[in-house]
Residue frames relative to the residue before (quaternion, step in Angstrom):
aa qw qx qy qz dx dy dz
X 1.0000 0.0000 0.0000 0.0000 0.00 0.00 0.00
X 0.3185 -0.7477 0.5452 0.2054 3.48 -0.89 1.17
X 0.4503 -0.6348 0.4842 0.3997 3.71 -1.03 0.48
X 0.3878 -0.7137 0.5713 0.1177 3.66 -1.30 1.11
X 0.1817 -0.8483 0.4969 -0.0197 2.98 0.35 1.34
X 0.6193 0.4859 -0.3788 0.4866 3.90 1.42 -0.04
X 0.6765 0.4521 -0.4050 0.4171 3.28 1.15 -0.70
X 0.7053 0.5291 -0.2226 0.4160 3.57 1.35 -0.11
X 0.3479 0.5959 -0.3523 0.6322 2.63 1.83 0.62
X 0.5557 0.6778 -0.1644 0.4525 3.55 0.43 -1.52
X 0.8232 0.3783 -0.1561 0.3935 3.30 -0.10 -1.80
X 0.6649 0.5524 -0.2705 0.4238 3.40 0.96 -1.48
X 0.6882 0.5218 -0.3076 0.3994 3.77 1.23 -1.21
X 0.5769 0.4822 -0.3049 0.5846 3.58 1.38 -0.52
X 0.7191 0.2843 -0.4474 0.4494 3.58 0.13 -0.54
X 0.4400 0.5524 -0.5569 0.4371 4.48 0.85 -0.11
X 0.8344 0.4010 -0.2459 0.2874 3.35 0.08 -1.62
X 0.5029 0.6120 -0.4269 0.4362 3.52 1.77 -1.30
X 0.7430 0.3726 -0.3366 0.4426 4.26 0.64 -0.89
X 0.6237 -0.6070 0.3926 0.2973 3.71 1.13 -0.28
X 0.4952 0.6866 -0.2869 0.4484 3.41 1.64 0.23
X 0.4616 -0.6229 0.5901 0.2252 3.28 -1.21 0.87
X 0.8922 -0.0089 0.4513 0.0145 3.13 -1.26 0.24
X 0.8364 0.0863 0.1856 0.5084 3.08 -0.58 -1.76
X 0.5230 0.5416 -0.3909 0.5294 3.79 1.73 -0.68
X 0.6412 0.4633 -0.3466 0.5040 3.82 0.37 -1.58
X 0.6666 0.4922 -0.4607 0.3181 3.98 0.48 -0.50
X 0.6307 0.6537 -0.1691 0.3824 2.82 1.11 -1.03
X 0.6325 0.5878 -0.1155 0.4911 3.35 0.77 -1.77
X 0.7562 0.5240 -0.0134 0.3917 3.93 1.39 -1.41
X 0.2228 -0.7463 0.5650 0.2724 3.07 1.59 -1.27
X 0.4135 0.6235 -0.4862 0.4516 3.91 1.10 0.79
X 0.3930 -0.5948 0.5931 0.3743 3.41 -1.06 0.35
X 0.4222 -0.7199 0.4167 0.3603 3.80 -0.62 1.21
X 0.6143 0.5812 -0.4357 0.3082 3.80 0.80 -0.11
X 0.4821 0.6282 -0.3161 0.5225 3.22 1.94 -1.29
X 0.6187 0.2756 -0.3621 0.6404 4.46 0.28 -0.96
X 0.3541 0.5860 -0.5577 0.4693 4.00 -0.21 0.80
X 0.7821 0.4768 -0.0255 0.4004 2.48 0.11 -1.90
X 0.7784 0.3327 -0.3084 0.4339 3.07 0.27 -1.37
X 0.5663 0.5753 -0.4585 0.3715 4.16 0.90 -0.85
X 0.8351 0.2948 -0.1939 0.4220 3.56 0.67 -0.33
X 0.4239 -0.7821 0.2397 0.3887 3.06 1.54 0.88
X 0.0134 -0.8229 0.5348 -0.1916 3.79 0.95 0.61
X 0.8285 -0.0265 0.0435 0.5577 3.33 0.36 -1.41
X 0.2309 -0.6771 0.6518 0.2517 3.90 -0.88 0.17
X 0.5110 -0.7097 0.4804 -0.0664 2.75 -1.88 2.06
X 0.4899 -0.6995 0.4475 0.2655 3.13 -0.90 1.29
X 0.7550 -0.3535 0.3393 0.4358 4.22 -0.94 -0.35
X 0.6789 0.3532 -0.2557 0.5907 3.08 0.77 -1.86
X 0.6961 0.4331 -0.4495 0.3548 3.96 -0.31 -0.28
X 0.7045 0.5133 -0.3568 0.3359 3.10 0.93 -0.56
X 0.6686 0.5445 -0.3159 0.3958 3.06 1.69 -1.34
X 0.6490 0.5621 -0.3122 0.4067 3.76 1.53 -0.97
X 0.5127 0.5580 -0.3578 0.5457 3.74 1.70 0.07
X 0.6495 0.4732 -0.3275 0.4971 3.72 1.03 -0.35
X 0.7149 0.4574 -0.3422 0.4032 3.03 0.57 -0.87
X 0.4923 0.4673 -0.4662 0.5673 3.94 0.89 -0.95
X 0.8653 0.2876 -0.3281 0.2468 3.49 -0.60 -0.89
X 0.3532 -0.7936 0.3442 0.3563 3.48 1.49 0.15
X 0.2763 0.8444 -0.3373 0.3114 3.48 0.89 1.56
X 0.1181 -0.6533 0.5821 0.4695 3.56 0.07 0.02
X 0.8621 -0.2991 0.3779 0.1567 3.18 -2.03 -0.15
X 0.7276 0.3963 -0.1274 0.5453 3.20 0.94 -1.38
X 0.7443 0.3850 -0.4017 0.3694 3.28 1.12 -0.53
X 0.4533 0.6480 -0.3735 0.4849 3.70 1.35 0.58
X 0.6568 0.6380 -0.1613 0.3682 3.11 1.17 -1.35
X 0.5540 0.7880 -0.2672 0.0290 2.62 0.81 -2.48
X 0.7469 0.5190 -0.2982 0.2895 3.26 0.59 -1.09
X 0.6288 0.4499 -0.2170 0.5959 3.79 1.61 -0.91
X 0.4196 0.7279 -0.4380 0.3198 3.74 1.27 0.61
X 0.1563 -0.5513 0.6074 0.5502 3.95 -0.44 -0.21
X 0.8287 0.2601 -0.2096 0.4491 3.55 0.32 -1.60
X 0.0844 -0.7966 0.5725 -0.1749 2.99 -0.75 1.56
X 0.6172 0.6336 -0.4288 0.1839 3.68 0.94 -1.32
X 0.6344 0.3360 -0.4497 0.5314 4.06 0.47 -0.34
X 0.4480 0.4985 -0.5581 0.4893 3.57 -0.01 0.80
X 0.6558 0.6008 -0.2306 0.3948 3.20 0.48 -1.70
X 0.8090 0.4457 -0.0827 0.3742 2.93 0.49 -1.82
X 0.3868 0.6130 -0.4405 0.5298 3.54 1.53 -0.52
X 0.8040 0.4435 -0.2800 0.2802 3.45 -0.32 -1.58
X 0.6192 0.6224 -0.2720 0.3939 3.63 0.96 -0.85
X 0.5458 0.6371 -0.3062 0.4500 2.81 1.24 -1.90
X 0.8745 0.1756 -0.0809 0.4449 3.77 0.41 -1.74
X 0.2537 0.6899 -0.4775 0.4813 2.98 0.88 1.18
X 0.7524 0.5314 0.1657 0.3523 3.11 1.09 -1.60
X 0.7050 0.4789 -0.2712 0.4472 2.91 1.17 -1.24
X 0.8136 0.3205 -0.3131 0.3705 3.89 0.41 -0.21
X 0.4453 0.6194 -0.4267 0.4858 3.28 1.59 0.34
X 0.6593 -0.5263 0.4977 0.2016 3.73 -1.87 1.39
X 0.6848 -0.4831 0.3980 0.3732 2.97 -1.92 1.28
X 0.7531 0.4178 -0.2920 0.4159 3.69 0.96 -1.33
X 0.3966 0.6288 -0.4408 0.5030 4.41 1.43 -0.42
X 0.7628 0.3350 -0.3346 0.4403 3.73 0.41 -1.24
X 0.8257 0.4087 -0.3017 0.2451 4.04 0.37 -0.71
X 0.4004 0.5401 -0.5090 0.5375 3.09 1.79 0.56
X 0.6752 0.5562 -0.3791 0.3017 3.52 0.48 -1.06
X 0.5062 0.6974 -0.2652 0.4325 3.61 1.97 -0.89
X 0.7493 0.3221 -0.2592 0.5173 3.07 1.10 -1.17
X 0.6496 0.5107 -0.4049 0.3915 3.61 0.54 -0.37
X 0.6297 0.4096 -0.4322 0.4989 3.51 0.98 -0.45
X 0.4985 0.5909 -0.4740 0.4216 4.09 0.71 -0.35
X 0.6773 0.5797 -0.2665 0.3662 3.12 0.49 -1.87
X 0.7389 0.4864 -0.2057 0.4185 3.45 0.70 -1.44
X 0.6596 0.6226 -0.1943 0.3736 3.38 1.14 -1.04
X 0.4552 0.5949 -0.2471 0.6147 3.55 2.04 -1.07
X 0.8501 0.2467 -0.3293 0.3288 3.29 -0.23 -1.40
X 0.4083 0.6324 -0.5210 0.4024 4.20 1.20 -0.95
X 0.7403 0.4830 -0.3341 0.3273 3.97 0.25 -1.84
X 0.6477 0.5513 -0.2761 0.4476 3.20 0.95 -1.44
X 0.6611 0.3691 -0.4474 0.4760 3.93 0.30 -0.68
X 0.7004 0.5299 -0.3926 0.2730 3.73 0.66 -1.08
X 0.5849 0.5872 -0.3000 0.4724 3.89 1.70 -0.14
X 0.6327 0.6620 -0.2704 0.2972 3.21 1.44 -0.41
């Protein structure tokens, strides 16, 4: 598995905006040059360890949950995110979401037989 260096792009830009930060804050906060997290959010350029680890730490993240996506073992990640996905959503928010994740699950299996 190659490392997805867009979904790690992706993730990092949601977890900046999920705290309300520019940018230029997460540069700050990281010790990145704020043009270099640019870069990296749009996978432009591909990040070294220490940046990545000094991007986790500002955003108070482990690793894997930045990473996750270029993991094989990934599923407690996974499962984190649902979980809070979930957690502020109605008795009736979650049993549509049941059926929509079934639904979705049927049709993914069904193309993969084709």
């Amino acid at each position: 598995m190659e490392i997805n260096y867009i979904a790690i792009g992706k993730r990092i830009r949601q977890l900046r905006i999920e705290r309300g930060w520019s940018q230029a804050m997460l540069a700050e906060k990281s010790g990145v040059e704020p043009s270099n997290i640019s870069h990296i959010e749009r996978a432009a350029t591909k990040l070294s360890l220490p940046t990545l680890v000094n991007i986790s730490n500002a955003l108070e993240v482990t690793l894997d949950e930045i990473v996750y996506e270029s993991l094989i073992k990934n599923d407690h990640i996974t499962c984190d995110i649902i979980n809070q996905l979930l957690a502020d959503c109605t008795s009736n928010e979650i049993s549509a979401i049941i059926e929509i994740v079934k639904t979705t699950k049927n049709i993914l299996r069904n193309d993969k037989n084709k």
